[in-house]
C-alpha positions in Angstrom: -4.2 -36.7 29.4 -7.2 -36.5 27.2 -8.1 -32.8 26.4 -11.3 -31.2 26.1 -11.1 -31.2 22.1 -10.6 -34.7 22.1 -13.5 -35.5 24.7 -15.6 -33.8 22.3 -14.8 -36.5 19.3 -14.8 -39.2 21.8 -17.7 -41.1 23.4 -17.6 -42.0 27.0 -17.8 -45.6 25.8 -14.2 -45.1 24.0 -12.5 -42.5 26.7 -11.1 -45.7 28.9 -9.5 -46.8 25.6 -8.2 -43.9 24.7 -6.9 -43.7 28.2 -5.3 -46.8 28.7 -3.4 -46.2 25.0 -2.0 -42.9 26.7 -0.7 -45.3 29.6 0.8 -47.6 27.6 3.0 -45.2 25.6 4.1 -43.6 28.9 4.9 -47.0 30.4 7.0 -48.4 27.0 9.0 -44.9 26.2 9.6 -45.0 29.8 11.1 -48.3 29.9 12.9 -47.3 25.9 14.5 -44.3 28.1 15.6 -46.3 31.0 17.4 -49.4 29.0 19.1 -46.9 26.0 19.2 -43.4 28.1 17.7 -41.7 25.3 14.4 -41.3 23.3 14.9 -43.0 20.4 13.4 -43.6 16.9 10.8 -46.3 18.3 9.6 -44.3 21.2 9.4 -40.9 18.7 7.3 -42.8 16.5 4.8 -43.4 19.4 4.6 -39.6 20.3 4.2 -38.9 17.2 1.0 -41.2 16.4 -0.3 -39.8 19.6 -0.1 -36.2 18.6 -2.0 -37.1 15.2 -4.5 -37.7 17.8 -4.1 -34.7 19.8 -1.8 -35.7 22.7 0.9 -33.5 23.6 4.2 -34.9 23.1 5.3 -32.7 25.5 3.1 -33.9 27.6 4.2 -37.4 27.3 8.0 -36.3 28.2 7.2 -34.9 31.3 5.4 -37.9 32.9 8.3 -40.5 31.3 10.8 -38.4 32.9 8.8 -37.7 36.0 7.7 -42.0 35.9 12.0 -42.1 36.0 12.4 -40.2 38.9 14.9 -37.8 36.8 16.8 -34.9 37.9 18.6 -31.9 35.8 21.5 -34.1 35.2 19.7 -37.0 34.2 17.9 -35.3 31.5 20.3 -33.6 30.3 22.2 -36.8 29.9 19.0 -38.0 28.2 19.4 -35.5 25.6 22.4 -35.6 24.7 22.3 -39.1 24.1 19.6 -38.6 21.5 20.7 -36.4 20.1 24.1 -38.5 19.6 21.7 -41.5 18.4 20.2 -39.2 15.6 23.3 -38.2 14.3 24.6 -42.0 14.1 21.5 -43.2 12.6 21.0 -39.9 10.3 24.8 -40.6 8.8 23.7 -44.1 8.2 20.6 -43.4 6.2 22.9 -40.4 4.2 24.9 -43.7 3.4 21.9 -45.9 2.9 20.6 -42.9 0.3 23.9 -42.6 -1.4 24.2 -46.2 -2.0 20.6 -46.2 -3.7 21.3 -43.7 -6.0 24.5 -45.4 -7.4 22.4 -49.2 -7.4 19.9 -46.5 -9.6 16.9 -46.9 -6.9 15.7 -43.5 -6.5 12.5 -44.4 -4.4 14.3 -46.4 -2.0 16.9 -43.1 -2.1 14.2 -40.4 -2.0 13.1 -42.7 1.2 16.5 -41.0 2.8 14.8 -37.4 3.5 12.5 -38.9 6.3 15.7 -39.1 8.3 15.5 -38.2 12.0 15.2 -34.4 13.5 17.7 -33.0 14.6 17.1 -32.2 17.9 13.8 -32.5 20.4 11.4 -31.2 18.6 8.7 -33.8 18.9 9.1 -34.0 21.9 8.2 -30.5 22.3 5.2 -30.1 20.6 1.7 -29.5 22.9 -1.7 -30.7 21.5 -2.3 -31.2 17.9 -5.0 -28.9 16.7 -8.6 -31.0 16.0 -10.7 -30.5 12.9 -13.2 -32.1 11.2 -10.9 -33.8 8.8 -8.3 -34.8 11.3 -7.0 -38.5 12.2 -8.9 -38.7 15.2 -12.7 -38.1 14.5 -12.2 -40.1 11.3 -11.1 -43.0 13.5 -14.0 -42.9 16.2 -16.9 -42.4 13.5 -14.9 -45.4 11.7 -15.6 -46.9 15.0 -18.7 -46.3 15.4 -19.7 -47.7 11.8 -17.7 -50.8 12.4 -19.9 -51.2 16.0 -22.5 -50.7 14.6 -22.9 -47.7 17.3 -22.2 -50.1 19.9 -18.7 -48.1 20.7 -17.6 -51.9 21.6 -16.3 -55.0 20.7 -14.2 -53.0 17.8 -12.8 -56.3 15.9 -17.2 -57.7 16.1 -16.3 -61.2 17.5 -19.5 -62.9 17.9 -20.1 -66.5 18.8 -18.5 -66.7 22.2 -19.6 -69.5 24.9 -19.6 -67.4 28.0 -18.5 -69.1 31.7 -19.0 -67.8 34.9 -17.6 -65.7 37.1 -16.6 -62.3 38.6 -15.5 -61.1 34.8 -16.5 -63.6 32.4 -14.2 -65.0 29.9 -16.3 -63.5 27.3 -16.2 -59.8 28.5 -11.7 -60.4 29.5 -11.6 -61.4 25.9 -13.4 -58.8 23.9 -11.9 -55.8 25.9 -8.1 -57.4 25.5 -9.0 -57.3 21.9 -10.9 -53.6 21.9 -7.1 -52.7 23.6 -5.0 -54.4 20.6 -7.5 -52.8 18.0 -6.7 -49.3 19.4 -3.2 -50.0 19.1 -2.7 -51.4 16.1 -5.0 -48.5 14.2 -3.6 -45.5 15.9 0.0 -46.6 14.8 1.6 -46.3 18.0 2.6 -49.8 18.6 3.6 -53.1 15.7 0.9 -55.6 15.1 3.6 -58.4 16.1 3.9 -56.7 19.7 0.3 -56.4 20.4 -0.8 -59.3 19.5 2.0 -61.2 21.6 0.9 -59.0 24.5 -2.4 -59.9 23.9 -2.4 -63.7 23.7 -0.2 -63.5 27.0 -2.9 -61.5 28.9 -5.6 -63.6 27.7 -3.0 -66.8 28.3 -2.7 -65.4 31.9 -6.3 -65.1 32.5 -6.8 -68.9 31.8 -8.2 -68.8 28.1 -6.5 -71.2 25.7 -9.0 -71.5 23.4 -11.8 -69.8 21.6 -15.6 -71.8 21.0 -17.7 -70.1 18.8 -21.2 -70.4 18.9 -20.7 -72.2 15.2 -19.3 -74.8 17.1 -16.1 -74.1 16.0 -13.1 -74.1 18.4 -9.9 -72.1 17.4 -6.3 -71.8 19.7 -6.0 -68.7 21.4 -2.8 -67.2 18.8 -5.0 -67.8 15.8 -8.2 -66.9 17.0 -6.5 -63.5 18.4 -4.6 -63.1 15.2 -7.0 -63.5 12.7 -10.2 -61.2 14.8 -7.2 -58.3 15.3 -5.7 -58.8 11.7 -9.6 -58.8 10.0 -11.0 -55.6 12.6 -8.3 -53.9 12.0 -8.2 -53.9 8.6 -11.7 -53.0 7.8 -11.4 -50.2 10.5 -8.8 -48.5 8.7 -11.2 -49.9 5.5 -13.6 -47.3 6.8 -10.8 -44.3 7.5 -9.8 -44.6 3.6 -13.4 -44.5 2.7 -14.0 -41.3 4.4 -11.1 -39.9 3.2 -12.1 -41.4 -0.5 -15.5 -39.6 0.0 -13.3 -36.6 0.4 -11.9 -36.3 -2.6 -15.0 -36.2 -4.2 -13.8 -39.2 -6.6 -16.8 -41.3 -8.4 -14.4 -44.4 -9.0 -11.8 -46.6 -6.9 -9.1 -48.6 -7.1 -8.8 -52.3 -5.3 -5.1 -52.9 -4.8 -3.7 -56.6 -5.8 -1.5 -59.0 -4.0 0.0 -62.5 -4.4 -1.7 -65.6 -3.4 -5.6 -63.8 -3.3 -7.8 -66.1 -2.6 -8.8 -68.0 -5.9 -10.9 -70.3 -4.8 -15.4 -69.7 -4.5 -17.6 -67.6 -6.7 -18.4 -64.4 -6.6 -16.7 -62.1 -3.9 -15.5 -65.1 -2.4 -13.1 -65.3 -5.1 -10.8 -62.4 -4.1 -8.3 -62.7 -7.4 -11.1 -62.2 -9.8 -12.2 -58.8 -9.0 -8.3 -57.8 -7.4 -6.1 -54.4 -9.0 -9.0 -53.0 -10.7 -10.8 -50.3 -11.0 -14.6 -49.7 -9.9 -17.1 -47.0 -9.5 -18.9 -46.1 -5.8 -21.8 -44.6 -7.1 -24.7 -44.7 -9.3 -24.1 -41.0 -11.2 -21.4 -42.2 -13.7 -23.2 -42.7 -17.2 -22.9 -45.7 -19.5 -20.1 -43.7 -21.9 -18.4 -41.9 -19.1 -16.9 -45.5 -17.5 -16.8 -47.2 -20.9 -14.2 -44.5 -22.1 -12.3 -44.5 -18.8 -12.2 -48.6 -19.0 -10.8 -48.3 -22.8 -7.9 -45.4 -21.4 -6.9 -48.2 -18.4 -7.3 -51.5 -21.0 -9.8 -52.8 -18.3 -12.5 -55.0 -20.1 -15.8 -52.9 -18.1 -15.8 -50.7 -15.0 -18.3 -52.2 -12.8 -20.3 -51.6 -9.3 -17.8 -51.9 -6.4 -20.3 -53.7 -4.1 -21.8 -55.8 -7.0 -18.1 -57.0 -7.7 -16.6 -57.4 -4.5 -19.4 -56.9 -1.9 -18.1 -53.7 -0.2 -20.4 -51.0 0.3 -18.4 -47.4 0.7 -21.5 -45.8 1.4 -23.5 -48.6 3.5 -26.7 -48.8 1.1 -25.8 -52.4 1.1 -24.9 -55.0 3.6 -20.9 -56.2 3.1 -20.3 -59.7 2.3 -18.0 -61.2 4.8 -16.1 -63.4 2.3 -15.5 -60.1 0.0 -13.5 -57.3 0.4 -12.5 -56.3 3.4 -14.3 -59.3 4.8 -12.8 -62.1 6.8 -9.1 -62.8 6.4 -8.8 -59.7 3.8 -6.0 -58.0 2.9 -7.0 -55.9 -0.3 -7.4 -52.2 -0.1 -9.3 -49.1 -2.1 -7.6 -46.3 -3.3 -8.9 -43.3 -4.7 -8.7 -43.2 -8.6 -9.3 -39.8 -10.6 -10.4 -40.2 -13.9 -8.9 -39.3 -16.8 -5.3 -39.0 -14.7 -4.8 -42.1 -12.5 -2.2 -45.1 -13.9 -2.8 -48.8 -12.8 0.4 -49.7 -10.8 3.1 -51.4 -12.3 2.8 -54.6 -10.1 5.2 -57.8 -10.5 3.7 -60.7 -12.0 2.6 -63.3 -9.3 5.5 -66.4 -9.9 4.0 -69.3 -12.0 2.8 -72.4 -10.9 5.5 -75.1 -9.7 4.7 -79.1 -9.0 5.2 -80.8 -6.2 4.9 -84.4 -6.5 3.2 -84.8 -9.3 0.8 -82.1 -8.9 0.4 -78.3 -9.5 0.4 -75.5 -7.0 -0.8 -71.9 -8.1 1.0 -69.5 -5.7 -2.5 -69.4 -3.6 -2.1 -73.2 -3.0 1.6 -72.4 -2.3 0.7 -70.5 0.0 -2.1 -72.3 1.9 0.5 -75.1 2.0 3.0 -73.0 3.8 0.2 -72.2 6.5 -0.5 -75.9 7.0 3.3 -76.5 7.5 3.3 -73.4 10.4 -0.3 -75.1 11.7 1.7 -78.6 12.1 4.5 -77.3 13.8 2.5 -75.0 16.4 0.7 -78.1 17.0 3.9 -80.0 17.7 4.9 -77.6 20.1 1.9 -77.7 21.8 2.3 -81.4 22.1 5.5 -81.1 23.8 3.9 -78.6 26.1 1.7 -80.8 27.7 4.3 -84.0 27.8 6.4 -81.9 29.7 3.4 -81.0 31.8 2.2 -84.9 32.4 6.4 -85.4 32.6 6.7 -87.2 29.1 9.5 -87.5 27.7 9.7 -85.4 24.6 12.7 -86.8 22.7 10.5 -87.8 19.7 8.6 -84.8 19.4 11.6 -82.3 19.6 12.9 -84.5 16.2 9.3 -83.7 14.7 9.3 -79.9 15.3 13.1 -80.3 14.7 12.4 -81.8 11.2 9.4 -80.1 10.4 11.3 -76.7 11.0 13.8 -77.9 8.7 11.4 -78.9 6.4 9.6 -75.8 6.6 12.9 -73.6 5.8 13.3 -75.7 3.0 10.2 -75.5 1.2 10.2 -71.9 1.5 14.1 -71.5 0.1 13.0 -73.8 -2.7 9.7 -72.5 -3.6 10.7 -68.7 -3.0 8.3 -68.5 -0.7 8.5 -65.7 2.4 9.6 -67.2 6.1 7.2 -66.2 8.1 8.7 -67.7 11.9 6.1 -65.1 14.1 3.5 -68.0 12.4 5.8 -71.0 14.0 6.3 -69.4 17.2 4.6 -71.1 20.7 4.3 -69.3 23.6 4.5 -72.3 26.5 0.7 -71.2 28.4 -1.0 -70.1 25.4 -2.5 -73.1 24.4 -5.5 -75.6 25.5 -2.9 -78.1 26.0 -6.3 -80.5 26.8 -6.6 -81.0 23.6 -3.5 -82.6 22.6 -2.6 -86.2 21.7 -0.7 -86.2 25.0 -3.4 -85.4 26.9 -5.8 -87.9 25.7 -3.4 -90.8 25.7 -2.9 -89.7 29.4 -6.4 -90.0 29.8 -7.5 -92.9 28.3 -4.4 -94.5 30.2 -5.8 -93.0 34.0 -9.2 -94.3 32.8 -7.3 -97.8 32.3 -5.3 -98.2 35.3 -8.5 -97.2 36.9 -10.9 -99.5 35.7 -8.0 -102.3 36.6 -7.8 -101.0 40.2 -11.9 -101.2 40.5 -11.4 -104.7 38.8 -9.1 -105.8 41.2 -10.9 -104.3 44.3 -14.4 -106.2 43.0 -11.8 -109.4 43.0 -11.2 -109.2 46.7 
């Protein structure tokens, strides 16, 4: 139950959010409890990202035991059996810790200590004090600046061809993904759970597809996955920048990844201005960033919007193909000058050649996509030949081969599986739009036209 403190930080436009991610917690632990008879790690977790926001965790064990129907007995039971899961798990991590040290990985080792409590403590905690600098005003001014004030419509799809009715499609759309976004960015639920949830809802409430106003059309999973995976990340884009501005720093650092987008100019071209070091501010002289770019070995410290169209401070309007733009994945870190180290990061693997021509590990990468596209697209195709009663012998071999295919090219090139991207939820997609469907079509449209024919012969 929302407290006073937190209604304070919260605008009325986000308290059914905030609401409805209380409710959702109670309803999963709840369910954790009744299949394992025990709060375990997963459902900790969740308390615990609630009581960074204020919730009482306390709280939150009441109305899960209360939601159970439990009596003395059954919660003692309850605890005991966590408690007997912590000490399982904690002996396996003292294991996991030992085994580092002797293989001579000490991070992975030091990664040991965050073992579990040992008793309920969490669980016993009330409301989490609120201050200026904690999680949860940080996240709803975050908020704000991403709506643009608006309070709504966190992930800002735009483009949407509305429909009629009691609730339009439009409205059943953006709140489902409001609902993921608060999700995903508090931390009490994985990004792969939400967004399945998600897609399902929407699935359930007749969407398949999404038309933008571009005149683009996208299928429900990857529209869903790519408005989530892009709000979310240039929510929390706005979180580290208040907490940048914090520190007081005049410079930041862009992290790097494999596969950045190499392709465009400008800030379109993510791998040109990616693991360096830039300055968020106008009050560093000429000398001052010259002699921090010759202690790092970077050719020039330059303007972070000018580089990679991100504005920490909002002077300037971001560029959506830059940092944390559409699609990103890059993000800033504080660096302190005279003191911070550019990581040590692995160098991205060469270039390899697939039938005669060269793929950079960005190309690699954009190839893997294409394979995952294919095969969702198979499946889809299967979907609606079952639906028009088909038979699907010949596209089970294609998603059959194409799976195979898939694993292969990914164990050859080294390249990360990535099976949430080839999995089809049967209902989640516009299966109108298939081959199937169309050959169905033109074929009523031809048996049709030879029944008229016929008729006009008589």
């Amino acid at each position: 139950m929302l407290t006073d403190k937190q209604l304070e930080y919260i605008s009325d436009a986000l308290v059914p959010l905030f609401q409805y991610l209380e409710s959702e917690v109670i309803a999963d632990v709840a369910q954790r409890v009744k299949a394992t008879m025990a709060f375990t790690r997963s459902a900790e977790l969740e308390a615990q990202a609630l009581y960074e926001l204020g919730y009482s965790p306390a709280y939150i064990r009441r109305v899960v035991m209360k939601r159970l129907n439990a009596n003395l007995e059954y919660r003692k039971l309850v605890a005991k059996n966590t408690l007997e899961h912590k000490r399982i798990v904690k002996e396996l991590l003292r294991k996991i810790k030992k085994e580092a040290y002797k293989a001579g990985d000490k991070l992975f080792a030091q990664s040991g200590d965050l073992s579990f409590l040992d008793d309920l403590r969490i669980w016993k905690l009330g409301n989490r004090e609120i201050t200026e600098r904690s999680f949860l005003p940080k996240l709803v001014k975050a908020i704000a600046e991403q709506t643009k004030g608006e309070l709504r419509n966190l992930t800002r799809t735009t483009g949407f061809k509305t429909v009629a009715g009691m609730e339009t499609l439009e409205t059943v759309y953006k709140k489902e993904l409001d609902r993921a976004m608060i999700k995903i960015v508090t931390g009490t639920f994985s990004q792969e759970k939400v967004l399945y949830d998600v897609i399902h809802n929407l699935a359930h409430s007749g969407l398949r597809s999404i038309n933008y106003g571009s005149g683009r059309t996208m299928q429900l999973d990857s529209a869903v996955r790519l408005a989530t995976r892009t709000g979310a990340h240039q929510l929390m884009g706005q979180i580290a920048a208040e907490n940048i501005r914090e520190t007081e720093t005049n410079m930041v650092y862009v992290s790097s990844h494999w596969g950045a987008r190499n392709k465009g100019q400008g800030h379109a071209n993510h791998a040109e201005w990616q693991g360096k070091v830039y300055t968020i501010n106008n009050n560093m002289a000429a000398e001052q960033t010259a002699k921090e770019a010759e202690r790092i070995g970077q050719a020039a410290i330059k303007d972070l919007w000018e580089a990679t169209g991100y504005s920490m401070n909002g002077e300037h309007p971001n560029d959506p193909m830059g940092l944390y733009g559409y699609n990103c994945r890059h993000r800033i870190y504080p660096w302190f000058e005279g003191i911070s180290e550019l990581p040590d990061d692995d160098p991205e693997p060469a270039p390899v050649t697939i039938d005669g021509k060269q793929y950079d590990y960005y190309a690699m990468s954009q190839k893997q996509r294409a394979m995952e596209s294919r095969i969702r697209a198979l499946k889809r195709e299967r979907e609606a030949m079952q639906k028009l009663n088909m038979d699907t012998k010949a596209v089970q071999k294609q998603i059959r081969d194409k799976i195979k295919a898939y694993q292969e090219f990914c164990k050859k090139y080294k390249m990360p599986e990535k099976y949430n991207r080839i999995r089809y939820d049967n209902g989640t997609g516009d299966y109108k739009s298939t081959k199937a469907w169309k050959a169905y079509e033109e074929q009523r449209r031809a048996d049709m036209a030879a029944q008229q024919a016929a008729d006009n012969s008589v």
